[in-house]
N, C-alpha and C positions, 0 to 999 in steps of 0.2 A: 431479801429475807432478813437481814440485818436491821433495817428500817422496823420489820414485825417483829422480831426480838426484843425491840429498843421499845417498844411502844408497850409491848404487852407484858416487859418489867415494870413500865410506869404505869399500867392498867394495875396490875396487881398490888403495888404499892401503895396506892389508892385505896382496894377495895379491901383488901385482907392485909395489910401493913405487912411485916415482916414474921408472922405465923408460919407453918410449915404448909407446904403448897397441898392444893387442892387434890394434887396427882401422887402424894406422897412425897413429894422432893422435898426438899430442907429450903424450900420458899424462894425469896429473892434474891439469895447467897446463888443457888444452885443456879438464875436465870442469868444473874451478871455474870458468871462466869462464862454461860455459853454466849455471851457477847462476843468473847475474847477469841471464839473458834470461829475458822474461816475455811470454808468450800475450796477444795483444790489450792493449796498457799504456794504451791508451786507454780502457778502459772501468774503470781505476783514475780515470783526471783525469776523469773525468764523474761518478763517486763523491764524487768532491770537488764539484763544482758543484750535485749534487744538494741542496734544502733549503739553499743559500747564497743570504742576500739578494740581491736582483735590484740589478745597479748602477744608477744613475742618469746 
């Protein structure tokens, strides 16, 4: 889904530059920033704890 974010800021970029988006949104400000937002970011931090020594 990231990959279709990424693409369809650089669609837009293209086609309407940096004007206010088609849907009302504040254009290519409001698409890069949902770049930045990630599906369950918890199951990144449990990726990390996975196979990490047990503290003591």
């Amino acid at each position: 889904f990231q990959l279709w974010r990424f693409r369809h800021m650089r669609t837009v970029m293209r086609i309407i530059g940096f004007k206010r988006g088609t849907g009302g949104s504040s254009g290519v400000g409001f698409l890069k920033q949902a770049l930045e937002l990630s599906f369950f970011p918890e199951l990144f931090e449990v990726r990390t704890l996975i196979g990490a020594p047990a503290r003591s």
